[in-house]
C-alpha positions in Angstrom: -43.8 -23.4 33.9 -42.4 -22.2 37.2 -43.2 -19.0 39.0 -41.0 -16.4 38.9 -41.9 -13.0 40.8 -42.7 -10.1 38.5 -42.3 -12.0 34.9 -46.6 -12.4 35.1 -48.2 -9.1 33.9 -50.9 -8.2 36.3 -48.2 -8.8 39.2 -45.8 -6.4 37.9 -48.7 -3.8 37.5 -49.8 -4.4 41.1 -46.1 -4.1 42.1 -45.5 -0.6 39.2 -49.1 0.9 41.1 -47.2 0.7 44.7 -44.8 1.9 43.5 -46.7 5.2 42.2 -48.1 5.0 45.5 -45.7 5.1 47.5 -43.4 7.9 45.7 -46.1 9.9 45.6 -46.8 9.7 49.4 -43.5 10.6 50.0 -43.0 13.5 47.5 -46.1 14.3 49.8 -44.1 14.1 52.8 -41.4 16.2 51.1 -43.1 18.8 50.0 -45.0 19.2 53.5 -41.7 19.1 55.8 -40.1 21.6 53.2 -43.5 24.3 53.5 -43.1 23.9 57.3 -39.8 23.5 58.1 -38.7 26.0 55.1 -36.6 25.0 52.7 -33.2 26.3 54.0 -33.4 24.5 57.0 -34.7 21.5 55.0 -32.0 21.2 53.1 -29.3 21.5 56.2 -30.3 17.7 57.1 -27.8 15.0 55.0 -31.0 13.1 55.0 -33.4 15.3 53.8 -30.4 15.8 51.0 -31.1 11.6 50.3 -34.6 11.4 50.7 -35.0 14.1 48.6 -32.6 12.4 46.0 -34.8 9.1 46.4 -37.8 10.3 45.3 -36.1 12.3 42.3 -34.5 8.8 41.1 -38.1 7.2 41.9 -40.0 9.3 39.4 -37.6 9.5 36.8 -37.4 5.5 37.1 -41.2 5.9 36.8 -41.2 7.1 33.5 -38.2 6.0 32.1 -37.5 2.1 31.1 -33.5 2.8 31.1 -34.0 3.5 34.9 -36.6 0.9 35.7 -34.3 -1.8 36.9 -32.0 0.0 39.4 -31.1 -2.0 42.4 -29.0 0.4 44.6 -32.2 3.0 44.6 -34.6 0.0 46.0 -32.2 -0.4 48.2 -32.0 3.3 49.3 -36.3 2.8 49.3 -35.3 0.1 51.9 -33.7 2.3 53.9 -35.8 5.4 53.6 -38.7 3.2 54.7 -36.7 2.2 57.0 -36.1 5.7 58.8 -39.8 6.0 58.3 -40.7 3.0 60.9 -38.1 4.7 63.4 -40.1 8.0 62.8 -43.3 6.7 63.3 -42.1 4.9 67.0 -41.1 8.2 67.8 -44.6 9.7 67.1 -46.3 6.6 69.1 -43.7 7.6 71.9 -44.7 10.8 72.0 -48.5 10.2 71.9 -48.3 8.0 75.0 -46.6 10.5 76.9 -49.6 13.4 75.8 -52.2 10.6 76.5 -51.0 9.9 79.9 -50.6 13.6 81.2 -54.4 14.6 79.8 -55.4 13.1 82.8 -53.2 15.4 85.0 -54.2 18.0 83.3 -57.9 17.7 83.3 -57.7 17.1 87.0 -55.6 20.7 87.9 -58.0 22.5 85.6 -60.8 20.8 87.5 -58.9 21.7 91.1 -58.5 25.5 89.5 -62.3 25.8 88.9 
């Protein structure tokens, strides 16, 4: 018989498990942006409004088979992973610009002493 993705068992329970996986690391990103951001300010960004929305849809679609097939929330996942690749240039940005004034740094602190 031909192949067709996700109609064999064990590859839907690999694809369901990622799933899990990756809801729950971002309801873990959530809930650690709301505790240090607050949640007032949290909730002022439209995105923040949709991430938060996201994960909602992704945990009731977890546990309900009704929800299970929704294509416009996998393609809010896309996007949301999405904004997560642009995040995480901005982090390596920002750690080449610490890494390369350590240097600096170290050497006024060594002039200083």
């Amino acid at each position: 018989p031909p192949y067709t993705p996700c109609t064999h068992g064990i590859i839907q329970a690999l694809f369901d498990l990622a799933d899990l996986v990756f809801t729950s690391i971002f309801t873990f990103e959530i809930v650690i942006n709301m505790i240090v951001i607050g949640a007032r300010t949290f909730f002022k960004s439209c995105f923040n409004w949709m991430d938060s929305a996201i994960i909602a849809l992704s945990w009731a679609a977890a546990f309900s088979s009704s929800l299970q097939n929704v294509s416009v929330l996998r393609l809010f996942r896309v996007a949301r992973i999405i904004r997560l690749a642009r995040r995480l240039t901005s982090l390596k940005t920002l750690a080449v610009s610490v890494r390369g004034a350590v240097l600096p740094v170290l050497n006024t602190f060594g002039v200083i002493l």
